[in-house]
C-alpha positions as CSV (number, residue, x, y, z in Angstrom):
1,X,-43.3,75.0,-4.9
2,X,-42.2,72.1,-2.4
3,X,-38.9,71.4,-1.9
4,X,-36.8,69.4,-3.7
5,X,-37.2,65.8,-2.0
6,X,-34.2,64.7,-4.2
7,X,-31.6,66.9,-3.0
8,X,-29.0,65.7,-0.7
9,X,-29.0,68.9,1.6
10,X,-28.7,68.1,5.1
11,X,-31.2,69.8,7.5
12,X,-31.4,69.9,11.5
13,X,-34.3,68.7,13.0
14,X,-34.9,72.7,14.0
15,X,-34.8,73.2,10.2
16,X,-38.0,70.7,9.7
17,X,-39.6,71.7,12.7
18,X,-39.4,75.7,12.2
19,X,-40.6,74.7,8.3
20,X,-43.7,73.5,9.7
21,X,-43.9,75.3,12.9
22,X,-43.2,72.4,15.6
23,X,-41.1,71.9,18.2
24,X,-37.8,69.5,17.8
25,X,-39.4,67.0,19.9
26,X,-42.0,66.5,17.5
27,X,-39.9,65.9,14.8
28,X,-37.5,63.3,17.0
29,X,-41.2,61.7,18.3
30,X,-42.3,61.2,14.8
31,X,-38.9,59.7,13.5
32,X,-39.6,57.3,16.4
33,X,-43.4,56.4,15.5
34,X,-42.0,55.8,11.9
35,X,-43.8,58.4,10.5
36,X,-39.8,59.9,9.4
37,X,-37.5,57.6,7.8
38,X,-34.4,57.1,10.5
39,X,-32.5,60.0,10.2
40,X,-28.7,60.1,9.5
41,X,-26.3,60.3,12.6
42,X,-23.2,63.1,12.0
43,X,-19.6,61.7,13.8
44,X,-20.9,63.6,17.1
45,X,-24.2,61.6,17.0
46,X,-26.4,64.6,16.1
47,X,-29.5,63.8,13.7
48,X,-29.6,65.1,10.1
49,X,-32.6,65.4,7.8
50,X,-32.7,65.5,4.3
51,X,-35.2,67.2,2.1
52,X,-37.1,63.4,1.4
53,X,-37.6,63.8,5.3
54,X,-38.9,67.2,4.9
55,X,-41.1,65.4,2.1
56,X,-42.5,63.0,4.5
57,X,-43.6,65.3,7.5
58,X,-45.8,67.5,4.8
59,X,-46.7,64.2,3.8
60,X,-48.0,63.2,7.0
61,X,-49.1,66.3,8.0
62,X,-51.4,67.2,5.3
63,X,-52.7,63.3,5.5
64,X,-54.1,63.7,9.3
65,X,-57.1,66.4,8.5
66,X,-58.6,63.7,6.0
67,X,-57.7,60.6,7.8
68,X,-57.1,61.2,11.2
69,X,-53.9,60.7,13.3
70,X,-53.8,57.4,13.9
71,X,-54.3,56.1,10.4
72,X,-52.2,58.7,9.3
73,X,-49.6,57.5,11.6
74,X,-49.8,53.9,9.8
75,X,-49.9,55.2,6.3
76,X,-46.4,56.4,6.8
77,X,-44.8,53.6,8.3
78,X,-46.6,51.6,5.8
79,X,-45.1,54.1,2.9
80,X,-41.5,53.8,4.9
81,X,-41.4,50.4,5.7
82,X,-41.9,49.7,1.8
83,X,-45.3,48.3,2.0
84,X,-47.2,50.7,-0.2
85,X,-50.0,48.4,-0.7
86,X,-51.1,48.4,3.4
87,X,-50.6,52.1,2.8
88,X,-53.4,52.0,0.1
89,X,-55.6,49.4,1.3
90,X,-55.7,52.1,4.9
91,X,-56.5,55.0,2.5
92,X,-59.2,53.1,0.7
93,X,-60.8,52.6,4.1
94,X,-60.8,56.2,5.2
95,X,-62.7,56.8,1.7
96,X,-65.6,53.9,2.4
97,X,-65.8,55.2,6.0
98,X,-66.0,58.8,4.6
99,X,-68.9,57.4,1.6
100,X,-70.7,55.4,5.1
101,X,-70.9,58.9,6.5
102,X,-72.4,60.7,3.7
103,X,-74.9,57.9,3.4
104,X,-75.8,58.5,7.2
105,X,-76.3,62.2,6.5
106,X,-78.6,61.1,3.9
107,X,-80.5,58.8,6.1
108,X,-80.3,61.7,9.3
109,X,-82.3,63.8,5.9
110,X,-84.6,61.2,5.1
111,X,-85.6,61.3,8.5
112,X,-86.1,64.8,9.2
113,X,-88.9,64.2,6.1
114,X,-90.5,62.4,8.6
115,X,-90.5,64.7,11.2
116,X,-92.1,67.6,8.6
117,X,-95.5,68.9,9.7
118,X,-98.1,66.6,8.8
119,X,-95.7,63.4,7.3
120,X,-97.2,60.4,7.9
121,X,-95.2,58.1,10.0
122,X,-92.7,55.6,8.6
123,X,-94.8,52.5,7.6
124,X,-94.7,49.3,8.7
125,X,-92.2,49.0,11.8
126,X,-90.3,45.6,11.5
127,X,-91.4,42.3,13.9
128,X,-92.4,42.9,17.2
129,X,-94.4,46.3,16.2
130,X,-98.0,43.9,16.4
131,X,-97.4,43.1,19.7
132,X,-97.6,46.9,20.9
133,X,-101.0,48.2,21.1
134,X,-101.4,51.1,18.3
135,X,-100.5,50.6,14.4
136,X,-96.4,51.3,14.7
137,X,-96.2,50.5,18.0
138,X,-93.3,49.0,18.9
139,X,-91.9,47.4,22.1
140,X,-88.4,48.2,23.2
141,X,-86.9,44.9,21.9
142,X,-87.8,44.8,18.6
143,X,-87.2,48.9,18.3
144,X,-83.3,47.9,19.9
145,X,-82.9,45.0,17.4
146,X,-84.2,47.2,14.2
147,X,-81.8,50.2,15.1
148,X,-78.7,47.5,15.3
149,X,-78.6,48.8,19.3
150,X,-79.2,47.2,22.9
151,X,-82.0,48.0,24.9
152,X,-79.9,49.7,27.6
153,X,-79.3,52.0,24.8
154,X,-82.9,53.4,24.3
155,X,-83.5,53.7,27.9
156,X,-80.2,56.0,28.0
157,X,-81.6,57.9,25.6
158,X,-85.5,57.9,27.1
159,X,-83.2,59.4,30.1
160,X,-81.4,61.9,28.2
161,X,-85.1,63.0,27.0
162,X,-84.2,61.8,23.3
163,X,-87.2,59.6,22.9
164,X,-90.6,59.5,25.4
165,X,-92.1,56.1,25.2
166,X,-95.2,55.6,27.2
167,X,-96.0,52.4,29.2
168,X,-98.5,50.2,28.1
169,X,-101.4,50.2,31.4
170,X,-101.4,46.3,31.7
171,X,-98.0,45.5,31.5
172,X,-95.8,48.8,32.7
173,X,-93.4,48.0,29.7
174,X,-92.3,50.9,27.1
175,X,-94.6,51.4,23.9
176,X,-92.5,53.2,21.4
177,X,-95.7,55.4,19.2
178,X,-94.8,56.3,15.4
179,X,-92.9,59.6,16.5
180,X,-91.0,58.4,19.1
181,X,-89.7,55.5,16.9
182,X,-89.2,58.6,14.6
183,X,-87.2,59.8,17.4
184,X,-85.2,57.2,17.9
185,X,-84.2,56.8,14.1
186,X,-83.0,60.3,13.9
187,X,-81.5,59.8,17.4
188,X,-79.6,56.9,16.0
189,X,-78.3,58.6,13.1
190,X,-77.1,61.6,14.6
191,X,-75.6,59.6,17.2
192,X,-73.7,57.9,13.9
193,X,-72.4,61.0,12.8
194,X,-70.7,62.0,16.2
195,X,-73.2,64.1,17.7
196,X,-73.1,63.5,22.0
197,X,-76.3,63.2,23.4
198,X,-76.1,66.4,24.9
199,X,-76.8,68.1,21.8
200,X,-79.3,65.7,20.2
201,X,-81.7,66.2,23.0
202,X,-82.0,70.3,22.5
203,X,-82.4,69.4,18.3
204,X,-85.5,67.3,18.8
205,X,-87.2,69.0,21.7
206,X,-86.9,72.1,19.3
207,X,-89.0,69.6,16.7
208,X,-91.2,68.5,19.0
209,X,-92.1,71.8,20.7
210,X,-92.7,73.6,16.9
211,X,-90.3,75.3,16.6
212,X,-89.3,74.3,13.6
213,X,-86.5,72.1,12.0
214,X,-84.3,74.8,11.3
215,X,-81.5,74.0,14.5
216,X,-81.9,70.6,12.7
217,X,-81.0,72.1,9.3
218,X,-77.8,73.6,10.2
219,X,-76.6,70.8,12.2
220,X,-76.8,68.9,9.5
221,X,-75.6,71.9,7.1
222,X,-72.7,72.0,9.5
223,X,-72.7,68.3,9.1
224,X,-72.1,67.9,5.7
225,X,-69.3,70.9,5.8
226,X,-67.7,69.1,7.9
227,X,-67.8,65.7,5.2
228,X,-66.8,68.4,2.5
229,X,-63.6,69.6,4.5
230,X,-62.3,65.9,5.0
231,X,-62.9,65.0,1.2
232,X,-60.8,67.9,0.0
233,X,-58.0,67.4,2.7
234,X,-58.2,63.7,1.7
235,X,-57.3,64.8,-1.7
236,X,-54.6,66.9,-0.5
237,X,-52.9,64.8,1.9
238,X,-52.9,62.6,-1.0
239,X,-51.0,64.8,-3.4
240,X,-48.2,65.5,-0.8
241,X,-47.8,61.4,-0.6
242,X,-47.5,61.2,-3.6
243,X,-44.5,63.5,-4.6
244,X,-43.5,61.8,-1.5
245,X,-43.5,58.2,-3.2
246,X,-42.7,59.4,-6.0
247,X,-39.0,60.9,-4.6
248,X,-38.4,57.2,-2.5
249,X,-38.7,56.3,-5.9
């Protein structure tokens, strides 16, 4: 069981930082970020804690593997400043952000279908695709435009050997075939979910040279563990701010 965020034991800031294994400077920096309410002062000046501050370092400290330091670090000065609702409204955005990312994986998945042996390319690229000789053909602008990315973008990526355009023999400028917009879907996506270049490029050169989709599989296995591990630490970060809100009463 937790401690009891009501009682009116005093505690040294070794006493908090030895409960969760920090250093005292930790526990003084945090009191300054707000993420502590101010601690009382004895007649020598000396901080003391109470067991609510206790309360509010699990607090934050099981909030930061769900939402992240920084927004963790503004939930509690929201929570300690008395402005609950900010705290709420930053919570419900770690949970959209969290639902954006499992649509992305979703959309990474949809687009491994694509790359399966013998899929038909996506149909129909958007505007600009006609213009490019060969049906879903696309030029480099409309491609940039229908990913949401600048041009610059794609040729960092031709450059990082994510995508292989060819060049048209009249005009020198980059076709973009079915599998290489393909490419740069799936390039796009994982780039969404935090993967560096550096470790897209291996995945799809893997596709591309047969041997199968399995590194893509458990990147994206790995993927969605990693979304399952921030939902449940989202749920307990917020059951430690809640007795937390519940003791500041």
């Amino acid at each position: 069981m937790g401690p009891n965020l009501q009682s009116g034991e005093r505690l040294r800031p070794v006493d908090l930082a030895r409960g969760q294994g920090l250093s005292t400077q930790a526990v003084r920096n945090y009191e300054e970020a707000g993420i502590l309410p101010a601690a009382g002062r004895t007649p020598h000046g000396y901080r003391t804690y109470t067991p609510l501050h206790a309360g509010a370092l699990g607090a934050f400290l099981a909030l930061v593997p769900g939402h992240g330091h920084r927004t963790a670090t503004s939930i509690m000065r929201a929570v300690n400043r008395g402005a609950a609702e900010e705290a709420f409204r930053l919570i419900d955005e770690s949970h959209s952000q969290l639902l954006d990312d499992r649509r992305t994986l979703q959309a990474v998945e949809s687009a491994l279908r694509d790359l399966e042996p013998g899929a038909a390319p996506r149909p129909g690229a958007a505007s600009g695709q006609a213009s490019a000789s060969g049906p879903g053909s696309m030029f480099i602008g409309p491609l940039a435009r229908q990913l949401g990315i600048r041009p610059a973008t794609l040729r960092k990526w031709e450059q990082a050997g994510l995508v292989r355009p060819r060049r048209d023999p009249q005009t020198g400028y980059r076709v973009y075939d079915g599998p290489d917009v393909t490419d740069a879907r799936l390039a796009h996506q994982l780039r969404r979910g935090g993967y560096p270049l550096e470790q897209i490029a291996p995945l799809i050169d893997h596709v591309r040279s047969a041997g199968g989709l399995e590194p893509l599989e458990a990147a994206l296995r790995d993927w969605n563990g990693r979304l399952s591990a921030r939902g449940r630490a989202m749920l307990a970060g917020a059951a430690e701010l809640e007795a937390y809100l519940r003791a500041r009463g």
